[in-house]
Backbone bond lengths (Angstrom), bond angles and torsions (degrees), N, CA, C in turn:
res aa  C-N    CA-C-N  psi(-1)  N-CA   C-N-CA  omega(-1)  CA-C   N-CA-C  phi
1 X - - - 1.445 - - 1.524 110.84 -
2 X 0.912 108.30 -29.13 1.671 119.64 172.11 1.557 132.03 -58.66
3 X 1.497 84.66 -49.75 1.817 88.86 164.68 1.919 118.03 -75.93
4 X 1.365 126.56 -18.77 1.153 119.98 171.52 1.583 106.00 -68.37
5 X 1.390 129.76 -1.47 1.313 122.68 -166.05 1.123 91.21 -88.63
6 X 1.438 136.44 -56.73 1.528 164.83 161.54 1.470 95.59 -15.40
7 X 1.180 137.04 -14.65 1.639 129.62 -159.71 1.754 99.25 -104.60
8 X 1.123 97.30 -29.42 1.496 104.42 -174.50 1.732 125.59 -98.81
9 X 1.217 100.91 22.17 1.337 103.18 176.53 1.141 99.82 -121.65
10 X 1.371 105.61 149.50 2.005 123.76 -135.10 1.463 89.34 -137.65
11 X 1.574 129.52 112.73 1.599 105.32 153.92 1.176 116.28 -75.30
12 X 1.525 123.45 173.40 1.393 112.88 -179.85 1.081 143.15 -81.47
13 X 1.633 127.25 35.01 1.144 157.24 -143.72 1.800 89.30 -134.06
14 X 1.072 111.75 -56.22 1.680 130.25 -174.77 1.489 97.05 -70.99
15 X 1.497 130.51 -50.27 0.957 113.02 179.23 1.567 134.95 -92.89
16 X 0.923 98.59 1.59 1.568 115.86 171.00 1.598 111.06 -80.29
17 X 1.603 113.78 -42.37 1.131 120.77 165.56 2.205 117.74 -62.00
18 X 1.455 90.54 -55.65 1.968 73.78 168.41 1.767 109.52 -57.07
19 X 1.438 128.22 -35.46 1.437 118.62 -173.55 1.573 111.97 -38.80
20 X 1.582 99.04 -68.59 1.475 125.06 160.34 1.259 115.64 1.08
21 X 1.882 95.05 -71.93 1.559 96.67 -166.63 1.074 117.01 -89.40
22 X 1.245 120.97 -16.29 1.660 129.28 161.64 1.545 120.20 -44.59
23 X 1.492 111.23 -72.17 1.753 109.93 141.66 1.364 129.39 4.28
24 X 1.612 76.53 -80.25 1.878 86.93 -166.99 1.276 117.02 -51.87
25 X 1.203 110.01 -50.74 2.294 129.59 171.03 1.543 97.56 -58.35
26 X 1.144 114.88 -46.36 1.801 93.36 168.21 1.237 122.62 -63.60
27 X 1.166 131.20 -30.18 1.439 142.05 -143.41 1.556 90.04 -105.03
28 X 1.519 130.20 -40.75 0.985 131.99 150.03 1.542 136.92 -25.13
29 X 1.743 101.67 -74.51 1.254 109.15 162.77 1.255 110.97 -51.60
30 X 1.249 151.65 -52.40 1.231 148.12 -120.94 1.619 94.35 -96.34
31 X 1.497 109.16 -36.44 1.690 121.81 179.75 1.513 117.05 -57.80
32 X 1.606 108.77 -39.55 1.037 128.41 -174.04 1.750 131.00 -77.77
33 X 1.408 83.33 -33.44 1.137 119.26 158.86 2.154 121.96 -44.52
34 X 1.406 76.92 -89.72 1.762 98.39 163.10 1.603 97.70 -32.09
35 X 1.527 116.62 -73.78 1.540 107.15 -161.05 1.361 115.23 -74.58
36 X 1.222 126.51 3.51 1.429 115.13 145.35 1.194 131.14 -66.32
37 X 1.360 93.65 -27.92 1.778 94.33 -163.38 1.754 91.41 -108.07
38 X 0.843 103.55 23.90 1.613 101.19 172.94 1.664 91.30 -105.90
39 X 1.746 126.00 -34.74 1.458 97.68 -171.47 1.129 104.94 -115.11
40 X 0.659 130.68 30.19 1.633 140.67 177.91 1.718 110.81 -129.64
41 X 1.322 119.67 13.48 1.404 99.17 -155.90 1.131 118.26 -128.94
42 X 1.328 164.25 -109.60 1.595 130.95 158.55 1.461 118.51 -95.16
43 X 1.686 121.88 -11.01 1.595 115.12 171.97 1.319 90.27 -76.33
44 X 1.301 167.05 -15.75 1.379 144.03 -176.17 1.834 109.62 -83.69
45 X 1.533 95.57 -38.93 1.773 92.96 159.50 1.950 127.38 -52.62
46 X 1.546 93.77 -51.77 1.323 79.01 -179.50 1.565 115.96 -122.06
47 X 1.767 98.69 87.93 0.986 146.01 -159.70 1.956 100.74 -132.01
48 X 1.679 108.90 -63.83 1.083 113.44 160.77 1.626 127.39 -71.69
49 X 1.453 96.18 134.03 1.946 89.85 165.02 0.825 117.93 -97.83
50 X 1.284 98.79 170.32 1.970 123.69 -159.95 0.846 89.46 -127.31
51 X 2.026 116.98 158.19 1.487 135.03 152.04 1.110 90.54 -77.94
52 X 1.481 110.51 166.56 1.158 117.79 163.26 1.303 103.93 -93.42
53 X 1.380 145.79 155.03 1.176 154.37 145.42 1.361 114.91 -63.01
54 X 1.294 113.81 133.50 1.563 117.86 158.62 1.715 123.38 -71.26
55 X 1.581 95.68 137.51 1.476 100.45 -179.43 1.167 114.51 -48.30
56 X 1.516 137.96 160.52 1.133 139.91 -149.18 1.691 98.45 -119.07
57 X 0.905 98.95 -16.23 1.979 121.42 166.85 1.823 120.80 -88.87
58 X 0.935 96.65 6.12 1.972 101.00 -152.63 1.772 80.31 -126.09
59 X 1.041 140.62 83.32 1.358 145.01 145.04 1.546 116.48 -65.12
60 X 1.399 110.74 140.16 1.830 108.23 -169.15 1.474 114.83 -98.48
């Protein structure tokens, strides 16, 4: 049990490097993120026009 402890100690060269990549995969998602919801997201709705519908109370 002792030597699995041994696996997890990081100098700070090692851990600066997982920070890094931790970042980066966030920074990733987060990119990916945005450009979904950039085309899919309500400026792509009103993009198209609409009639307006007549009130359903307002007879002519």
């Amino acid at each position: 049990m002792k030597r699995l402890r041994g696996v997890f100690i990081l100098t700070v060269a090692e851990q600066r490097t997982i920070v890094a990549l931790l970042l980066a995969l966030v920074a990733i998602a987060f990119w990916k993120t945005r450009m979904f919801l950039r085309e899919d997201g309500p400026h792509a709705a009103a993009s198209v026009e609409t009639q307006p519908s007549p009130s359903p109370g307002i007879l002519p």
